[in-house]
NUTORDO-291614 format. One record per residue (C-alpha): x, y, z; residue in one letter; residue number from 1. Coordinates in Angstrom, 2 decimals. Example, Ala and Ser with C-alpha at 12.3 -4.5 7.8 and 13.67 -1.06 7.14 Angstrom:
{site {12.30 -4.50 7.80} 'A' 1}
{site {13.67 -1.06 7.14} 'S' 2}
***
This chain:
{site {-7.48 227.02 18.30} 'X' 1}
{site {-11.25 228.14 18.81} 'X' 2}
{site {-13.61 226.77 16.12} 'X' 3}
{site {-15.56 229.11 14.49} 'X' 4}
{site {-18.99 228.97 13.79} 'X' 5}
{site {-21.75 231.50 11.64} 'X' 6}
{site {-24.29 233.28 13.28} 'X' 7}
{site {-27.53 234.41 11.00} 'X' 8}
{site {-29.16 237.46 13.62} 'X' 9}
{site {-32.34 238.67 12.49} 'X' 10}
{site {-33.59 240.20 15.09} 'X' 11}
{site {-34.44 243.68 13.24} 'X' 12}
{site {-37.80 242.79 11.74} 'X' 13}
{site {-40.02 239.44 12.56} 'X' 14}
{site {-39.96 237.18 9.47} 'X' 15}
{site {-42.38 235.78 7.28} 'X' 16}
{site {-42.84 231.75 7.58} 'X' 17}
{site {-41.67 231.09 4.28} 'X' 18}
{site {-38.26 233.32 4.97} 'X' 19}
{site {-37.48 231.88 8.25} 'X' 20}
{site {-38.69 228.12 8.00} 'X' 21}
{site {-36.27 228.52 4.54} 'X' 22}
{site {-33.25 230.46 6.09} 'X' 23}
{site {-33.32 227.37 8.42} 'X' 24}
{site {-34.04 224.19 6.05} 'X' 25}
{site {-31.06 225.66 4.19} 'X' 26}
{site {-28.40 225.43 7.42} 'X' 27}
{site {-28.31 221.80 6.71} 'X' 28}
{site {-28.32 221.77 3.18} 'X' 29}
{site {-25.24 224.19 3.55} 'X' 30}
{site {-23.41 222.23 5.78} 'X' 31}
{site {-23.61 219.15 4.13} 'X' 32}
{site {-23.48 220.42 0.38} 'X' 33}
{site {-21.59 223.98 0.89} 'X' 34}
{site {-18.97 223.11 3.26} 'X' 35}
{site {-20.13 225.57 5.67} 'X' 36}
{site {-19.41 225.36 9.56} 'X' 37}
{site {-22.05 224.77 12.17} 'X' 38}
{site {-24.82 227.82 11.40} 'X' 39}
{site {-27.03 229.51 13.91} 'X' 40}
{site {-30.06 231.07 12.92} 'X' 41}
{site {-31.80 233.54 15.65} 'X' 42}
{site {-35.07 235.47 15.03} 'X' 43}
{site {-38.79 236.00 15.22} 'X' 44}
{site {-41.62 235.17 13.30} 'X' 45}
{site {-44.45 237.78 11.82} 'X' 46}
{site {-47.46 236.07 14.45} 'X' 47}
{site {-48.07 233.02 12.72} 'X' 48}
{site {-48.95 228.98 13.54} 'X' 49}
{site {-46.48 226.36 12.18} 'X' 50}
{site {-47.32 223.03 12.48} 'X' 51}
{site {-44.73 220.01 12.76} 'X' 52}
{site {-43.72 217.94 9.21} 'X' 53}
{site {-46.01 215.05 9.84} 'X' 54}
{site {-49.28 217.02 11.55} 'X' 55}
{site {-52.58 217.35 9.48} 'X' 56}
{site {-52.95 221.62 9.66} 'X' 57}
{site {-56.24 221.04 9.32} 'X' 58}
{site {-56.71 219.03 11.93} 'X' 59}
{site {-53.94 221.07 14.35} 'X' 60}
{site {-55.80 224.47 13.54} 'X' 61}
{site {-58.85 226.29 13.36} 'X' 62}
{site {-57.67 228.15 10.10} 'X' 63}
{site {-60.81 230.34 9.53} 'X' 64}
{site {-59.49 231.73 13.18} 'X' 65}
{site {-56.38 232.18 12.27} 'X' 66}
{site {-57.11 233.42 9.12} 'X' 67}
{site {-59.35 236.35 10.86} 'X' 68}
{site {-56.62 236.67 13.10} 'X' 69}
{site {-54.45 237.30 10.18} 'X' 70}
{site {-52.31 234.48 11.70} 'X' 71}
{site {-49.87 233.04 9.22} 'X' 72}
{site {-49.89 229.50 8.47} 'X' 73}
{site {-47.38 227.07 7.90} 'X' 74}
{site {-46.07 223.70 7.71} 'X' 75}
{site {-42.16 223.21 9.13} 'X' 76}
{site {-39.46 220.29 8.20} 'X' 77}
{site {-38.93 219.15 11.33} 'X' 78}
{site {-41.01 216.91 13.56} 'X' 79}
{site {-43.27 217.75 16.64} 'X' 80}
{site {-46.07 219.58 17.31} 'X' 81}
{site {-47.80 222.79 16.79} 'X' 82}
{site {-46.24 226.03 17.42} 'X' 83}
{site {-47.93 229.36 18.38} 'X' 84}
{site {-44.85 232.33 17.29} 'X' 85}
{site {-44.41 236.02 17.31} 'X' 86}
{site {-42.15 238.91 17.60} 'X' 87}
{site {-41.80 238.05 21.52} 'X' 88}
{site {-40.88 234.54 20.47} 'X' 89}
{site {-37.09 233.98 19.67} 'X' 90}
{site {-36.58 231.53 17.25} 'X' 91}
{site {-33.88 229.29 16.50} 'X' 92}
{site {-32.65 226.93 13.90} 'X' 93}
{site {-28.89 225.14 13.95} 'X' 94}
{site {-27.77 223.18 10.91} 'X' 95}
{site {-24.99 220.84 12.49} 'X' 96}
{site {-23.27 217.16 11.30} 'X' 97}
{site {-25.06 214.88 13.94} 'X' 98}
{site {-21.57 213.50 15.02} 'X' 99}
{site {-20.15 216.75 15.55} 'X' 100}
{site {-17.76 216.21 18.57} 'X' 101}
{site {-19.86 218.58 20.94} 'X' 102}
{site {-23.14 216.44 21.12} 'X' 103}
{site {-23.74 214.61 23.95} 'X' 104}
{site {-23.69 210.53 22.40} 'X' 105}
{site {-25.59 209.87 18.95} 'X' 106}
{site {-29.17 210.51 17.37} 'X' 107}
{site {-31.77 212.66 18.31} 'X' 108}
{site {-31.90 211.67 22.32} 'X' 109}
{site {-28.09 213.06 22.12} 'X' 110}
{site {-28.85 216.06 20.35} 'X' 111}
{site {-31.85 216.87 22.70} 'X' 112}
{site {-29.50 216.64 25.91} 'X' 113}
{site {-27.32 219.09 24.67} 'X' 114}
{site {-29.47 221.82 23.33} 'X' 115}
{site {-31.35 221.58 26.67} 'X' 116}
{site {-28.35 222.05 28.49} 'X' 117}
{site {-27.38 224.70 26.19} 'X' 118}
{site {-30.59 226.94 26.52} 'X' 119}
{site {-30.80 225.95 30.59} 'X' 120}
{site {-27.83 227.97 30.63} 'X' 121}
{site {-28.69 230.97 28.72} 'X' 122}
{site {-32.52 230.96 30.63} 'X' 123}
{site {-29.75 230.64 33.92} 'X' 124}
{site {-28.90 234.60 33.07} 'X' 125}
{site {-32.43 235.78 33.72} 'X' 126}
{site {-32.47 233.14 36.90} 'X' 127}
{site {-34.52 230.52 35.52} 'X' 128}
{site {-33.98 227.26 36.26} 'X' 129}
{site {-34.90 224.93 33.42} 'X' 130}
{site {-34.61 220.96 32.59} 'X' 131}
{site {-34.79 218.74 29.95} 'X' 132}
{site {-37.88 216.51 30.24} 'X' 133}
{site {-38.41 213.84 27.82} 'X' 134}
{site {-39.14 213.68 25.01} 'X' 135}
{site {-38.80 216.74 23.83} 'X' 136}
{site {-39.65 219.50 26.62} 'X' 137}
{site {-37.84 221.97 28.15} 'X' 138}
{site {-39.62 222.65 31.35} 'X' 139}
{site {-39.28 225.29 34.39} 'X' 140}
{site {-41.30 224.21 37.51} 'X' 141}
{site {-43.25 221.67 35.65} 'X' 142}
{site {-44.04 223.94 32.95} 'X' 143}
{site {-43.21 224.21 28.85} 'X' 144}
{site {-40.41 226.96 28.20} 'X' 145}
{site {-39.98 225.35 24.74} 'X' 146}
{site {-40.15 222.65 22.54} 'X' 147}
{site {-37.01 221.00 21.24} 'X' 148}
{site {-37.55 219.23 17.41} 'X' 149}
{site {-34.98 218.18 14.98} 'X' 150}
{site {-34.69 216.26 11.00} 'X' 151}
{site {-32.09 215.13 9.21} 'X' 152}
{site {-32.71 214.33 5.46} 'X' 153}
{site {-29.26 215.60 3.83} 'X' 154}
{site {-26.18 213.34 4.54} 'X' 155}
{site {-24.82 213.73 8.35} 'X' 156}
{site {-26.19 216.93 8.64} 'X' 157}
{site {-29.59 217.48 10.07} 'X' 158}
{site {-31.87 220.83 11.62} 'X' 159}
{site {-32.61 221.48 14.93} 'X' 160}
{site {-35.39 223.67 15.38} 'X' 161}
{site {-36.90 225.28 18.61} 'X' 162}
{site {-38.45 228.52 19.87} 'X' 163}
{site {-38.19 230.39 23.86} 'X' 164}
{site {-41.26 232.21 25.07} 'X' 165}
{site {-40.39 235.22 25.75} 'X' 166}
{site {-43.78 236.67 26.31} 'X' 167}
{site {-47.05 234.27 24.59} 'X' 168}
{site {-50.66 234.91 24.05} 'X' 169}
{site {-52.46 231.80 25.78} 'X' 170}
{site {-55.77 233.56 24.54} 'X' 171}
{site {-54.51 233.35 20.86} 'X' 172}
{site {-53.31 229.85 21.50} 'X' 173}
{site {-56.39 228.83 23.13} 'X' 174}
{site {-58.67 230.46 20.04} 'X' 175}
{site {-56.70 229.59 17.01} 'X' 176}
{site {-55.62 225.69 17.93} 'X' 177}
{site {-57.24 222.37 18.03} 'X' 178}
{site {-55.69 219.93 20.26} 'X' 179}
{site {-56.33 216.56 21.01} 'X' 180}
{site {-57.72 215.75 24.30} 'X' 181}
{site {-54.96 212.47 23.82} 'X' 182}
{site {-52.50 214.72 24.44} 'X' 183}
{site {-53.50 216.44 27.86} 'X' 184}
{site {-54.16 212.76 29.78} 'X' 185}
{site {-50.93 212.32 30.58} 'X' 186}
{site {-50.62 215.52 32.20} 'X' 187}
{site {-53.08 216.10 34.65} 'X' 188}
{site {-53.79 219.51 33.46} 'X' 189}
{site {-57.59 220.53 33.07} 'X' 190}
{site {-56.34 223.53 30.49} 'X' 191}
{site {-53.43 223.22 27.70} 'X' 192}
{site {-52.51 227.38 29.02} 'X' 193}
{site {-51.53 225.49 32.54} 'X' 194}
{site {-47.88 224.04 30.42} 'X' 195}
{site {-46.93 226.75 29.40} 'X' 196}
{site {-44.41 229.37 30.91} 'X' 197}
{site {-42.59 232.16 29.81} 'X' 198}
{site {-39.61 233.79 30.05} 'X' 199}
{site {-40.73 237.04 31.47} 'X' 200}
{site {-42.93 234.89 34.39} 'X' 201}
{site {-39.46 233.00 35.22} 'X' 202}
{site {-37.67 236.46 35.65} 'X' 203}
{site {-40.20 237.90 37.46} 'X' 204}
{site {-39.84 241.24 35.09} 'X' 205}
{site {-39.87 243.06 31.39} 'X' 206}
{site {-37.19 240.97 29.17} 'X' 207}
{site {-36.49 242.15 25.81} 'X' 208}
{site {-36.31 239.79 22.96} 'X' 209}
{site {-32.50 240.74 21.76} 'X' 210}
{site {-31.06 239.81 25.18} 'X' 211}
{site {-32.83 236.66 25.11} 'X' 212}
{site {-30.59 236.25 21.83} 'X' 213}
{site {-28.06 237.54 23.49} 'X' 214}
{site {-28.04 235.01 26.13} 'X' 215}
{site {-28.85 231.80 23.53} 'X' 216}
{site {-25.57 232.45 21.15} 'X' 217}
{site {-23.19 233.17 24.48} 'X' 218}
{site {-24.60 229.92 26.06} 'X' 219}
{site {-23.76 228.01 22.14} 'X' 220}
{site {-19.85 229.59 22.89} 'X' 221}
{site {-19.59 228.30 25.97} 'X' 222}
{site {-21.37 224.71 25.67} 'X' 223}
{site {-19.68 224.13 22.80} 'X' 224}
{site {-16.38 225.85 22.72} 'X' 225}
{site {-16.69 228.30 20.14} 'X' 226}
{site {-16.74 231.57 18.90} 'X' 227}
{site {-19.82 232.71 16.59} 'X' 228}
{site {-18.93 235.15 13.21} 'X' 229}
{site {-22.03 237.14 12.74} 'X' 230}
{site {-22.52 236.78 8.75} 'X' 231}
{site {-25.47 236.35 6.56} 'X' 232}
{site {-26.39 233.55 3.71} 'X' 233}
{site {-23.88 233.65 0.75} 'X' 234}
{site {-24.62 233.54 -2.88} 'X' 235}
{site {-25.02 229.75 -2.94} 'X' 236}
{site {-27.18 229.88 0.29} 'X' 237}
{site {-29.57 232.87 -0.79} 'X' 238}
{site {-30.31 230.87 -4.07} 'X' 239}
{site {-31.23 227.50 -1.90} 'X' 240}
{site {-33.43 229.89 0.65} 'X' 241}
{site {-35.53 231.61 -2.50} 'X' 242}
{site {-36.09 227.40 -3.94} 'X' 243}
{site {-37.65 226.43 -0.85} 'X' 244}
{site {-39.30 229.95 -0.67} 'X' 245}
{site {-40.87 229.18 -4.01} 'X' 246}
{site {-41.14 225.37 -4.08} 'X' 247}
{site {-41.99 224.88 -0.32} 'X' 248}
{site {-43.48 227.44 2.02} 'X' 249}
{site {-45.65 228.80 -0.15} 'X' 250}
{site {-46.76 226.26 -1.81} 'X' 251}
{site {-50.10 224.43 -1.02} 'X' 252}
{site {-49.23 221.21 -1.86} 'X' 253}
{site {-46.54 221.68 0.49} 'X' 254}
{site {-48.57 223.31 3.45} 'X' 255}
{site {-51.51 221.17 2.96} 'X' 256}
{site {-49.86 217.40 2.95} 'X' 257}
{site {-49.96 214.51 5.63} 'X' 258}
{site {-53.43 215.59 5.54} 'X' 259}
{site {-55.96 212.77 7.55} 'X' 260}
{site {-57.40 210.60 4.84} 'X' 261}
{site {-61.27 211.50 4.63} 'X' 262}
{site {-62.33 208.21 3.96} 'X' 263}
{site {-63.61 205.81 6.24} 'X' 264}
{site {-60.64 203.92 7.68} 'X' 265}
{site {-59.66 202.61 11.66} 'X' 266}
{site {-58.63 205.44 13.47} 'X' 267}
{site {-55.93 204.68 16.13} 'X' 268}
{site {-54.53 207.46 18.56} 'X' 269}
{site {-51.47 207.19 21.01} 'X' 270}
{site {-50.19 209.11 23.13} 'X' 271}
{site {-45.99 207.63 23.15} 'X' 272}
{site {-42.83 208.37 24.44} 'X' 273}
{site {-41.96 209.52 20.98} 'X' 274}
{site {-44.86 212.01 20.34} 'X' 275}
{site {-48.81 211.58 19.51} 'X' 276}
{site {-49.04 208.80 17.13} 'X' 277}
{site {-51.94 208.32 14.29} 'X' 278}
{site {-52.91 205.58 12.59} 'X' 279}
{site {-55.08 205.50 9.81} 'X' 280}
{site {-55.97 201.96 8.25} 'X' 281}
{site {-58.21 199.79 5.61} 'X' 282}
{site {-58.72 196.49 5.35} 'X' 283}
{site {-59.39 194.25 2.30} 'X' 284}
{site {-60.23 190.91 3.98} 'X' 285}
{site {-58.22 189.84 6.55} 'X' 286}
{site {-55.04 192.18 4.55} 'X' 287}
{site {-54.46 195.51 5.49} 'X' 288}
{site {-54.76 197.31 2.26} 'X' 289}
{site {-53.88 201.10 2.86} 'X' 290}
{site {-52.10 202.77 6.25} 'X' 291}
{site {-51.25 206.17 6.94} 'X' 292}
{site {-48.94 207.04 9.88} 'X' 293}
{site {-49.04 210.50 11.06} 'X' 294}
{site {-48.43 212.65 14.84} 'X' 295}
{site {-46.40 214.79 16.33} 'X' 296}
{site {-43.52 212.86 16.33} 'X' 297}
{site {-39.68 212.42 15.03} 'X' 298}
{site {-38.70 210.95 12.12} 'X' 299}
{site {-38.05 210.68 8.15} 'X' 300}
{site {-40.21 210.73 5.23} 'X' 301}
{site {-38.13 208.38 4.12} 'X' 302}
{site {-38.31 205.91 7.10} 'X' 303}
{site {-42.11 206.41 7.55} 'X' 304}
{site {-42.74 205.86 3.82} 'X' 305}
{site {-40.68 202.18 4.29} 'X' 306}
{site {-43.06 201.75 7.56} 'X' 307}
{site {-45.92 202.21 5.73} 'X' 308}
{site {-45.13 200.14 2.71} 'X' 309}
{site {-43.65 197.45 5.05} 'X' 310}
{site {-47.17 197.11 6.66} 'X' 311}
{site {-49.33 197.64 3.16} 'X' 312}
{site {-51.15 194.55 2.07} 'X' 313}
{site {-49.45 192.37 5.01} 'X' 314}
{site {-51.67 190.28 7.08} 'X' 315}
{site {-53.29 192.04 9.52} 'X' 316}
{site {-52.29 189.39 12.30} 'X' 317}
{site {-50.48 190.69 15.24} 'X' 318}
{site {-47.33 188.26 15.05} 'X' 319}
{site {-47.15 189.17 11.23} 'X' 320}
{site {-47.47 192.94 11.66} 'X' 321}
{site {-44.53 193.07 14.27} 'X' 322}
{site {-42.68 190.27 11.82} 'X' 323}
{site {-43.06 192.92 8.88} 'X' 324}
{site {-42.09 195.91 11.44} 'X' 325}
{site {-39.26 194.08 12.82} 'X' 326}
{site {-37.35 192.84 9.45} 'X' 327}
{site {-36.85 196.95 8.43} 'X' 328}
{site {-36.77 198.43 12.12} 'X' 329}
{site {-33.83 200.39 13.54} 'X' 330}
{site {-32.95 202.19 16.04} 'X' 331}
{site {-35.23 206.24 16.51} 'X' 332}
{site {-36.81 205.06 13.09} 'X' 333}
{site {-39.11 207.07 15.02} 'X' 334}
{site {-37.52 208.67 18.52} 'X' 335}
{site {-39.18 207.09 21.20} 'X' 336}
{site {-40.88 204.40 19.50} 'X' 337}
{site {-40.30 200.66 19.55} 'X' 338}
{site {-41.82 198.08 17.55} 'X' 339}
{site {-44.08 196.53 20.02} 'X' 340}
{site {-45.74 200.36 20.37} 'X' 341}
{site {-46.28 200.87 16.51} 'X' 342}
{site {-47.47 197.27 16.58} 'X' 343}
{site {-50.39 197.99 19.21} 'X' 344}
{site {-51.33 201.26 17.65} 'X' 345}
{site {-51.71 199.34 14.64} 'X' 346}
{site {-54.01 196.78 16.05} 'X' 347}
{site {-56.19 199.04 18.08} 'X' 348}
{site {-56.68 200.81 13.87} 'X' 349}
{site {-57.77 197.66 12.87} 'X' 350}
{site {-60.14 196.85 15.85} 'X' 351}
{site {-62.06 200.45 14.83} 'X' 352}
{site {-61.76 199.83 11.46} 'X' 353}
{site {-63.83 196.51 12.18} 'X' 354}
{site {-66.65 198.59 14.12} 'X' 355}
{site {-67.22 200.62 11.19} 'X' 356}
***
């Protein structure tokens, strides 16, 4: 018998970042807590900039641009990096159990394989050819279709997030974010606009935005097996999508954390298989006596907070930093990271931190 899964369409009006980043932090939640099936969420955004969980906003945007833009702002719950979105940008957020029979293998790598293969398929329609390149791409020609990014903080259950240009204003882009130049030298690109793509340039002609969503939930049947029931949030879900409304997404505190500390500490900034990684650090003596970890990158409050309290008021000696890191590591505490990696970044914070 075919499994049946929920489809959440919104394709009528673009949403507001606090309605759509909630509708989607609530798929998992539901899922684990409501004993929902597998839930797709497709729509658009009002034109707005969303940052990833761990990102400092103020560092990731120019916000008196956006702001004169009238360019939403937002902070999301997943990892990764900063998002440009729009009416001509489909959006999409799955709340799924991580060992749901359908992923290809376990954690996030596993999850990534199969949503890229997924959304190659429904680009295929519009003859694109698109691949998965790691960590977190999805690429036509050498060029950035979309960006995959994922979090699980509720039991099994976790959020994959991700967003297909449909049609994208580079100048906006271009005017509204900061990024770090960290990011480009890996890429041999003189110009961020150069890695992007879209799907209209792939097809070569005018694509409208519902038969891009068209495309995404018949390529979900057929990777995974399934049949999608279109449906919207039920009484228990609409309540859970007004808390984080009201206690999230438009909340300051919210929007405004992981900010860089403004103090004078060692700055350290690496560009990893896992994402841009950012360390912050002060010494007291020869002890490290405050770190903050922050990037683009994918992970768990929960696991960065026991990184950063595993390497507070340690010795700031290389063998006992990786000792410290070590004795609470495990495997995708942060996807794509290793212990030796976090170890150097950590070092080359301390070295600045010594110039000051």
């Amino acid at each position: 018998m075919t499994e049946t899964w929920r489809l959440f369409r919104n394709t009528t009006r673009p949403l507001s970042t606090a309605e759509g980043l909630a509708v989607d932090d609530t798929l998992p939640q539901s899922v684990a807590l409501n004993g929902s099936c597998p839930v797709l969420h497709l729509y658009s955004f009002v034109p707005s900039a969303i940052v990833g969980k761990y990102q400092d906003i103020e560092a990731a945007l120019r916000l008196d641009r956006c702001e004169a833009r009238g360019i939403e702002v937002n902070r999301r719950s997943t990892g990764g990096g900063t998002v440009i979105m729009g009416p001509r940008v489909v959006s999409l957020g799955l709340g799924i159990e991580l060992d749901h029979p359908g992923l290809d293998g376990g954690g996030v790598g596993g999850l990534f394989n199969t949503m890229s293969r997924i959304l190659a398929d429904a680009l295929a329609v519009f003859g694109i050819r698109a691949c998965f390149q790691p960590r977190n791409d999805l690429e036509v020609a050498g060029r950035k279709i979309a960006g995959l990014s994922a979090a699980s903080e509720v039991g099994k259950s976790l959020l994959f997030h991700t967003s297909l240009l449909v049609d994208f204003d580079v100048d906006l882009m271009l005017d509204i974010m900061n990024t770090p130049l960290v990011k480009l030298s890996d890429k041999g690109y003189s110009c961020f606009s150069q890695r992007m793509t879209t799907v209209e340039s792939g097809a070569g002609r005018r694509v409208e935005v519902g038969a891009v969503v068209d495309a995404v939930a018949a390529a979900f049947e057929r990777g995974f097996g399934i049949r999608f029931r279109e449906d919207e949030p039920d009484a228990w879900e609409r309540r859970t999508i007004q808390e984080f409304i009201d206690n999230r997404y438009t909340s300051r505190d919210w929007i405004f954390s992981h900010k860089h500390p403004r103090a004078r500490m060692g700055v350290s900034r690496v560009k990893t298989p896992g994402g841009l990684l950012e360390i912050y650090l002060a010494l007291a003596g020869a002890s490290i006596e405050n770190v903050v970890i922050t990037g683009d990158f994918f992970s768990t409050t929960e696991d960065v907070n026991r990184l950063e309290k595993a390497l507070k008021w340690t010795s700031a000696r290389e063998d006992r930093i990786a000792e410290n890191l070590s004795r609470i590591w495990k495997d995708d505490m942060i996807y794509g990271l290793d212990v030796p990696t976090l170890t150097r970044a950590v070092l080359e914070a301390k070295t600045n931190q010594e110039r000051l």
